[in-house]
N, C-alpha and C positions, 0 to 999 in steps of 0.2 A: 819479369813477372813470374809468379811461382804457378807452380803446377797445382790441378785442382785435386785437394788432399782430401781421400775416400778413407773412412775409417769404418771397418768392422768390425762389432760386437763381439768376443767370444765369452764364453763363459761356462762353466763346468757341466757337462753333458752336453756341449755344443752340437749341434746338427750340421753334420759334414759337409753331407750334400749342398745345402744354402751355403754354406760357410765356402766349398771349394766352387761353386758357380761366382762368387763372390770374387774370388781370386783370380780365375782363370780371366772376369769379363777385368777386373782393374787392377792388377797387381801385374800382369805380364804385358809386356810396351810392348809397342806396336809401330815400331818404325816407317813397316811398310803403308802406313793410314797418310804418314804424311805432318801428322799434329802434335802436340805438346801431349804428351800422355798422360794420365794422371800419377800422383804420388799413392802410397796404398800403404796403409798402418793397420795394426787391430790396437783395440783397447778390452785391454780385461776388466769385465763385471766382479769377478772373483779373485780372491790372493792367490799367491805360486805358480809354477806351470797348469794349465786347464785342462783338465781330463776331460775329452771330447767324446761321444759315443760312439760305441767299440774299443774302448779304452785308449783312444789316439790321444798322446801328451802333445801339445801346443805352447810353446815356449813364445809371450806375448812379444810386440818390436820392441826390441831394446832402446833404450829413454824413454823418455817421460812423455807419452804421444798422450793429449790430454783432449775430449771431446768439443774445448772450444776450440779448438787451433781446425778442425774438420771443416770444410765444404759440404761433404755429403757423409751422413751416417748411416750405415746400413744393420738393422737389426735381424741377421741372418736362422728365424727362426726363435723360438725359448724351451727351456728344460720342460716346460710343462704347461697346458693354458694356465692350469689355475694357482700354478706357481709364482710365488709371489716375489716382486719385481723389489729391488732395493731401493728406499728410497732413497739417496745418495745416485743412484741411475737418476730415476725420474727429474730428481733436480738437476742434473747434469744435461739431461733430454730437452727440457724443457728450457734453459738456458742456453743452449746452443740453437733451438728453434726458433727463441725470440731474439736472435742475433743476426740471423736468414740463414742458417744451415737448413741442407734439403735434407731432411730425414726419411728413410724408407723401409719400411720391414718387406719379409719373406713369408708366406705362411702365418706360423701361430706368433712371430712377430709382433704382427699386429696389436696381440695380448700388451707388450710391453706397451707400445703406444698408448693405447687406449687406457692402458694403468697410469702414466703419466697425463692423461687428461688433452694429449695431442691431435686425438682423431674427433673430438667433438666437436659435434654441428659438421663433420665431413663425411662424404659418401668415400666409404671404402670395403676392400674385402678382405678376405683369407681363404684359408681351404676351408672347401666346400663342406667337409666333418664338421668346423667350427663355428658357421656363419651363424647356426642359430643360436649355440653356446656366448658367443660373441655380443650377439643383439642382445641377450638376458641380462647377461653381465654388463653390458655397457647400452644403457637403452638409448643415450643421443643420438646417437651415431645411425647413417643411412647406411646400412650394408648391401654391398652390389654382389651376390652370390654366383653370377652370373659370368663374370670381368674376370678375363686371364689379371689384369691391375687397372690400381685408380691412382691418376694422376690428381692430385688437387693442388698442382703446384709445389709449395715446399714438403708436400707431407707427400708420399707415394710408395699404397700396397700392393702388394702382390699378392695372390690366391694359394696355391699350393706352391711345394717346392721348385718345380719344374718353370712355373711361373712364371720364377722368382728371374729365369733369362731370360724372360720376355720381357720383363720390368725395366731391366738391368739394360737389356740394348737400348731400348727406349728412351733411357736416362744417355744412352751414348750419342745415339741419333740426335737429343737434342743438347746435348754438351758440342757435336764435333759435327753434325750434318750426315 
């Protein structure tokens, strides 16, 4: 049986912080738990290595790690809310969703989501800067301003960065108990 394959979003201006809590909860095993650990990939939004903010170069997992082969996608944050998300993502988002991958953003994350048309008709949040930016821009959506994260099953946000490990065990707890 394979390991449950976690893949994260990077992309040029990448947000560290989500990006390394990302890492630290699924990329480094964990022997001492006892369980199958997950496998851990990023997939790049952008060509060539990724200039992450504060000029960190991120050299993506070498082959071809592609969003449908993913369990769970993590959208670690975006360059901007109101930056605009590639279509080539969203289709990619949105096909790996309708396959049952668990999709989850961090933060302004949620932006992508919701750009891809994945958070409607779903109660979810982000930080607490963006939740009214959010509702405008995306008026389906119930936002919970309040919610360290919203689980709604395959889709699950998280609030601000910090959050984003409270989401993140959450997702472990109920992966592993």
């Amino acid at each position: 049986m394979k390991n449950h394959l976690v893949v994260a979003l990077i992309y040029n201006q990448l947000c560290t912080f989500e990006f390394g809590c990302t890492v630290e909860v699924f990329a480094l095993k964990r022997p001492e738990l006892g369980v199958s650990w997950y496998e851990f990939a990023t997939f790049p939004v952008d060509d060539g290595p990724i200039t992450a903010a504060g000029g960190i170069t991120i050299v993506p997992t070498p082959g071809e790690v592609l969003l449908e082969n993913a369990d769970t996608i993590i959208v670690p944050g975006w360059r901007g809310v109101e930056s605009e998300v590639p279509q080539r993502l969203i289709e990619q988002l949105q096909a790996a969703h309708a396959r049952g991958a668990r999709i989850c953003s961090i933060c302004t994350g949620a932006f992508v989501l919701a750009a891809a048309g994945l958070l409607d008709g779903h109660k979810v949040t982000t930080h607490w800067r963006y939740t009214d930016l959010l509702a405008t821009m995306y008026p389906g959506l119930t936002i919970q301003p309040n919610e360290l994260y919203v689980d709604q099953g395959s889709i699950v946000t998280a609030a601000g960065s910090a959050a984003g490990l409270d989401m993140m065990l959450h997702l472990v707890r109920n992966d592993h108990g």
